[in-house]
N, C-alpha and C positions, 0 to 999 in steps of 0.2 A: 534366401532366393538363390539357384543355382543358373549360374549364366556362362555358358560356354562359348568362345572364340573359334573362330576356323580361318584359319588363314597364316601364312608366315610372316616372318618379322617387319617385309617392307609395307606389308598394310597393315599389321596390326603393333607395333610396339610393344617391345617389352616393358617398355617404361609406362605406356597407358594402362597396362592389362594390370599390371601393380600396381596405379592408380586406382581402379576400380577397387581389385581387391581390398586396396586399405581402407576406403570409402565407408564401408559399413560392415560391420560383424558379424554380419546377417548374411552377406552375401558370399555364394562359395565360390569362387572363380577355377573357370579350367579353361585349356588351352590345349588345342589339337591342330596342326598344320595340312591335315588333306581332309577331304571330305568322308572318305571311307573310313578312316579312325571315327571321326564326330557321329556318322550313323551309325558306330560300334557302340559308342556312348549311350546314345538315344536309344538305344535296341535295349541297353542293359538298367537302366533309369530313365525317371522320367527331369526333362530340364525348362527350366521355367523360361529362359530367353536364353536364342542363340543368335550369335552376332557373328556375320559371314560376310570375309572380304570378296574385295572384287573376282581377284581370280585365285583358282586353287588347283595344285599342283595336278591332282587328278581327276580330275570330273568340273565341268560347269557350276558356278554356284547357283543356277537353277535348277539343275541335278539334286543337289543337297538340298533346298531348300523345299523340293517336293518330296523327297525321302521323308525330310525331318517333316512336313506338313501330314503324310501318310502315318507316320509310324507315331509321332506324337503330335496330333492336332488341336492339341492345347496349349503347344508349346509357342509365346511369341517369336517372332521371326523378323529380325532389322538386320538387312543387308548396307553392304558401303555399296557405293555404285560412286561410278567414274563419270565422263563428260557425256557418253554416249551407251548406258544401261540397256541389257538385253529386255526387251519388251516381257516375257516370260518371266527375270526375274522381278518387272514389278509387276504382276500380277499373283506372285508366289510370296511376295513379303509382308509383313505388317507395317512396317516403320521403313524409312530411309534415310540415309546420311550420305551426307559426300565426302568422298577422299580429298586430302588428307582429312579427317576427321578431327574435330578439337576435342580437347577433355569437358569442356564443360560442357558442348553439346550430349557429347558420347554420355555423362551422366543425368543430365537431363532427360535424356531420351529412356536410360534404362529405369532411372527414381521414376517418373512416372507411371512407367508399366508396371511398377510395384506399387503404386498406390493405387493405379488403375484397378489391381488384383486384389487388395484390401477392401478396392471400397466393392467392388462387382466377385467375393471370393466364392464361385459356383463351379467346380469342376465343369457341368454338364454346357453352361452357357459357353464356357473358353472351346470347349470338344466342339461346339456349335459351331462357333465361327470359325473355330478352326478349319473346318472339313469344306466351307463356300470353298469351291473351286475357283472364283474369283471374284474378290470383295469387290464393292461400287471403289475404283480409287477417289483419291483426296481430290475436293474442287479446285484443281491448277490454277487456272482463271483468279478466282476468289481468291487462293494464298497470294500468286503473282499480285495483286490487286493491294492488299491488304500490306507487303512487306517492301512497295513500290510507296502506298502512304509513310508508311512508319522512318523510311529510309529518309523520305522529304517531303516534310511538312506543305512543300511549297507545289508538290505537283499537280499540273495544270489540268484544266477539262480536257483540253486535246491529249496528255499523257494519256488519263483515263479511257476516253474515247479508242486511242490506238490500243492500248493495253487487252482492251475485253476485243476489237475487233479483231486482234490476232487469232481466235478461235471462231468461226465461221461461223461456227454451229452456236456457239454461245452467245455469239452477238445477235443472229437472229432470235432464236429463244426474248434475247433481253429486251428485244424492240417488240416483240409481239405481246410482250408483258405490258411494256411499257405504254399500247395502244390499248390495254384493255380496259372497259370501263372504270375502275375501280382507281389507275393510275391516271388515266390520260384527260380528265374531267372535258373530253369533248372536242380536244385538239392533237390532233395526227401529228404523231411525233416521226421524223423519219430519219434521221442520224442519231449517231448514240452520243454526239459532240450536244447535242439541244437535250437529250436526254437526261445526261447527267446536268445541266446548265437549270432543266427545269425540277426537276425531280427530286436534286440536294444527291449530296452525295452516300448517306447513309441506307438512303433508298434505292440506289443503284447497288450498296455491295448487299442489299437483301435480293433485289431482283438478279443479281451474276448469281449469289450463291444456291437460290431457288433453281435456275434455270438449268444448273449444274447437276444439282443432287438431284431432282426430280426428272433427269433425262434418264436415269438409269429405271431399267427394267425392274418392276417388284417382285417380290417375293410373294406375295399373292396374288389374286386375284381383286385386285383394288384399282377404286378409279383414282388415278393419278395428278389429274387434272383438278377434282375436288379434296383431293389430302395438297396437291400446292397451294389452292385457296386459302386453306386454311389454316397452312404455313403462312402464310404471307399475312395475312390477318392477325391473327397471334403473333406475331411479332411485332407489328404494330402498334398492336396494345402495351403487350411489356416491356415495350421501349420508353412508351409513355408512364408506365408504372415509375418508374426507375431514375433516380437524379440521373444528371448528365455524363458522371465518371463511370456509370454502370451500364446507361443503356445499350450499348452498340452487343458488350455480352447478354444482356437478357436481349435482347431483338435476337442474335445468332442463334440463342438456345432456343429461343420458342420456337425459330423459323427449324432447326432439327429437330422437334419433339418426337416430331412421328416419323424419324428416318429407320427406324428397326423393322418398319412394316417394307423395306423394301427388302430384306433378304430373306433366304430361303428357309424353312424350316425353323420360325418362332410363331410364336402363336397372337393375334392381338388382344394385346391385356389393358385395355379399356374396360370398364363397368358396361355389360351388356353386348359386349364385341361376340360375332360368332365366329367361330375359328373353319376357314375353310378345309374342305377333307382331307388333303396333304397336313395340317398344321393340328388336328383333333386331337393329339397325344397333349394329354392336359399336364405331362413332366416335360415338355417343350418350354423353350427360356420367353419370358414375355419381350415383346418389341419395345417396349422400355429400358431395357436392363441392357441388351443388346445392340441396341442403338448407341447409346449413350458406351458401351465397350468397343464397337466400332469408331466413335470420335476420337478414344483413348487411343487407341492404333494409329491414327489420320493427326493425334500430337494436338489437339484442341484443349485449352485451357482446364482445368480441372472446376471452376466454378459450372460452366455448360456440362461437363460430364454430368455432374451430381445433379443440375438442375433436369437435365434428360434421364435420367433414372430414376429421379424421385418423384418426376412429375406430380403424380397422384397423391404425394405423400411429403411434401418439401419440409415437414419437420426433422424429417431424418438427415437430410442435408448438414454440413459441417456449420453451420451458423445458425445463431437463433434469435436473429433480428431476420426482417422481412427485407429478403434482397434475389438475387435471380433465379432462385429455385421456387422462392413463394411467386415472383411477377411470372413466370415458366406456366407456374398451377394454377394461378387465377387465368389467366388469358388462354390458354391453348382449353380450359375448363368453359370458359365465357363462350367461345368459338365451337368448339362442339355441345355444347348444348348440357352436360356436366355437372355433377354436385360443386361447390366449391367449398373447401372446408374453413369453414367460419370460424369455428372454434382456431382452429391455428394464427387466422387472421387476427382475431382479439387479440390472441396471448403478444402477437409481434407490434399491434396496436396500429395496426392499420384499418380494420373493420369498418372503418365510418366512412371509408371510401370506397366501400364495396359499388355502393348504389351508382359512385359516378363512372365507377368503372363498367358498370354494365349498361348503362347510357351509353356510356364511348363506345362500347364492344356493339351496340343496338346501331347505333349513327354510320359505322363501316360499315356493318352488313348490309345497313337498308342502303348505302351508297351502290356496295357491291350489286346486291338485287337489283337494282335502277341501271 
């Protein structure tokens, strides 16, 4: 993998940059201190990740990092960014990090865009998303959310509560969820302090995380409102599929299954999907493949990637016991109406609960319907 630096010594050490390189065999490391050298690079080869400091001696790094998104649109793109990041450069990057940057972040971020590219290896899908002028960003809300639990076990409903209300727009979103049939079994919920009090807390980071991804503008011509349903459902279920160490990843994964249909220029590659006129190039990447490469960017665990990508097909997934790519493909299969592949289920020895799973999937929808 060839991963080039841009920037000089005070953001990028020379001691890191040696780190990377000694890291793996595989990886060629280069290192250019202005921008206009790095577009000289990119003009003369093609570079699989470029990692651009805050600032550079000649040009903005949102300058470079639209060069490099122009000239190589398959190339990934993680920026450092400082306390107060110019809005353009994150709408220009893939990844983000903050200065000072650690080593083991710094490697973590770059091994998984390499695994990202092993498990999703399509030239035409990385040129896809390359070229969006600007990806849906990562759900703030929801990461804030998630690394405010993990930091303390012990935080409170009122944390939660101010946390999601910090975003206006998200908090509303989460209360109008929260009143709809499906959640509110008949009582007005009206603060998001009684929300999360009633609702558990698992259920509130599906409804931040919905209310987030489903605000963005699609890439088709799709009712949005009926793919968040259905998000929310399917996740439901695979949460239920799934012991307790697993669910909260199958619930995330199923609740992305179908986030590929919000961007521009893939096609839906469902069984029987009809592709609207804009998306009728049948060498267009399916919204599987590229959803699931868009989380890889947003730095979402790698079990959700593969379960998003293989939806339809969870054998090929890295595991071959029944766990969040199989709960992914039964339930998001349950909810839209779908083959489920049996035969897969046998082989992982789950089969026999097919039937109560589609009870369970029957008893939410007829809830929802009501």
């Amino acid at each position: 993998m060839r991963i080039l630096f841009v920037g000089d010594g005070d953001g990028l050490p020379a001691g890191l940059l040696a780190l990377v390189g000694d890291m793996d065999e595989r990886w060629h490391v280069q290192h250019v201190e202005d921008g206009n050298a790095a577009i000289a690079l990119a003009a003369e080869s093609p570079q699989d990740v470029v990692v651009v400091a805050p600032a550079l001696p000649d040009m903005p790094a949102a300058t470079l990092l639209g060069q490099i998104r122009t000239l190589r649109p398959e190339t990934s793109r993680i920026a450092l960014i400082g306390a107060h990041p110019h809005a353009r450069v994150l709408s220009l990057a893939h990844r983000f990090l903050p200065v000072p940057v650690g080593e083991a972040q710094l490697l973590e971020a770059i091994g998984s865009l390499e695994e990202l590219r092993e498990l999703l290896d399509d030239p035409a899908l990385r040129t896809c998303i390359g070229r969006i002028e600007q990806l849906p960003p990562p759900p703030q809300t929801y990461l804030a959310l998630m690394h405010a639990l993990e930091a303390d076990e012990d935080t409170g409903t009122a944390d939660i509560a101010r946390l999601i209300g910090s975003d206006p727009a998200i908090a509303a979103k989460v209360l109008q969820l929260c009143n709809s049939a499906y959640f509110s079994a008949g009582r007005t919920i009206t603060d998001l302090r009684t929300a999360v009090t009633r609702l558990g807390l698992s259920t509130m980071r599906d409804l931040v995380l919905a209310s987030e991804v489903f605000a963005q503008p699609g890439g088709h011509d799709i009712d949005r409102h009926a793919l968040q349903q259905r998000a929310l459902l399917a996740s439901q279920l695979a949460r239920r599929m799934l012991p307790e160490s697993s669910a909260e990843l199958g619930a995330t994964a199923a609740l992305l299954a179908d986030i590929g249909l919000l961007l521009p220029g893939v096609r839906d590659a469902r069984p029987g999907a009809t592709a609207p006129d804009d998306t009728r190039d049948a060498d267009a990447p399916g919204h599987m493949e590229a959803g699931a490469y868009l989380l890889g960017l947003w730095g979402l665990p790698m079990p959700i990637i593969e379960a998003v990508a293989f939806q339809r097909d969870p054998a090929r997934a890295g595991t071959r016991s029944f766990w969040i790519a199989g709960a992914v493909h039964v339930a998001t299969s349950l909810v839209a109406d779908l083959p489920v592949r049996e035969d897969y289920l046998a082989r992982t020895g789950v089969h026999a609960q097919l039937d109560g799973w589609r009870a369970q999937a029957a008893r939410l929808m007829e809830r929802l319907a009501g």
